[in-house]
N, C-alpha and C positions, 0 to 999 in steps of 0.2 A: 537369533542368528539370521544374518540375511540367507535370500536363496542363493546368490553368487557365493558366499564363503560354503554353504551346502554342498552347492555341485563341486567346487573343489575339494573338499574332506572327503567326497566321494571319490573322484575322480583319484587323489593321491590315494587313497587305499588300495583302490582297484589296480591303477598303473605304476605306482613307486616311478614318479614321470624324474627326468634328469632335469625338465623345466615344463612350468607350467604357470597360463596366465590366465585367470578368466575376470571376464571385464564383463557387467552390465550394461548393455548399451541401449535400455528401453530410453533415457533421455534425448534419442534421435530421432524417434518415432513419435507418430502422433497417438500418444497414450495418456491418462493421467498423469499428474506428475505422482514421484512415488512408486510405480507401475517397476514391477523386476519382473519381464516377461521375456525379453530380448536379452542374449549373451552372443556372445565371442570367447571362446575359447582356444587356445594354443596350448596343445600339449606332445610334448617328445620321452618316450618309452622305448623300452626294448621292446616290451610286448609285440609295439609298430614292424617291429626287423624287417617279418617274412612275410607280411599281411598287404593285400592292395587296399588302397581308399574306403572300394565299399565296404570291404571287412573290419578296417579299423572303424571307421562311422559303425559299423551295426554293432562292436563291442562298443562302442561309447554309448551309445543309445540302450544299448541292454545295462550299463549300469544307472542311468538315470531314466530310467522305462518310467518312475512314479513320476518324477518330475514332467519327464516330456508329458503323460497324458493329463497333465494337470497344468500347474501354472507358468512351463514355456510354452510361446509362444512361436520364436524363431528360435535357433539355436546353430553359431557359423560356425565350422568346426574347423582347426590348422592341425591337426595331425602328423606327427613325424618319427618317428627311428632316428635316433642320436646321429648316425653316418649323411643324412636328407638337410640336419636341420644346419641352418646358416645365420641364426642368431635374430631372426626378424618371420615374422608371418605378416601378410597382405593387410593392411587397413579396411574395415568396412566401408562401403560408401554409405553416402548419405541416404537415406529415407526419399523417396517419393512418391509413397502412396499415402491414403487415410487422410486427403488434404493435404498434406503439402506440396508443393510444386517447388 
């Protein structure tokens, strides 16, 4: 099982999400290739309704607590409440650190 279907199986457990997308994006970065270090996640719950930013980020992070202290590395988080979300969250930019320019 990869790590990205992981943190999703987690992620729907924990959030029963109305949409959810998670994307490996260690191939942007200057990493091995092969490397699942780096994600992008978009995910819309109720859980989200009553909650601000920090709080939905710190229940995300307390479900995948193993994983962050282990093999992510970044982790971008789109968080929403069904009533927020508009069908699209923000694209990562490109990589510029670790040698790339």
């Amino acid at each position: 099982m990869t790590l990205a279907k992981q943190i999703e199986d987690k992620l729907r457990a924990s959030f029963a999400p109305l949409h959810i997308d998670v994307q490996c994006e260690s191939h942007m970065h200057n990493v091995p290739a092969g490397s699942e270090m780096h994600f992008r996640v978009v995910l819309v719950s109720e859980v989200f309704q009553s909650l601000g930013k920090v709080q939905r980020h710190q229940k995300v992070y307390s479900v995948l607590g193993e994983e962050m202290a282990g093999p992510i590395h970044a982790l971008a988080l789109h968080v929403y409440a069904p009533d927020e979300w508009e069908g699209e969250a923000p694209e990562s930019p490109e990589c510029r650190g670790g040698g790339k320019k």
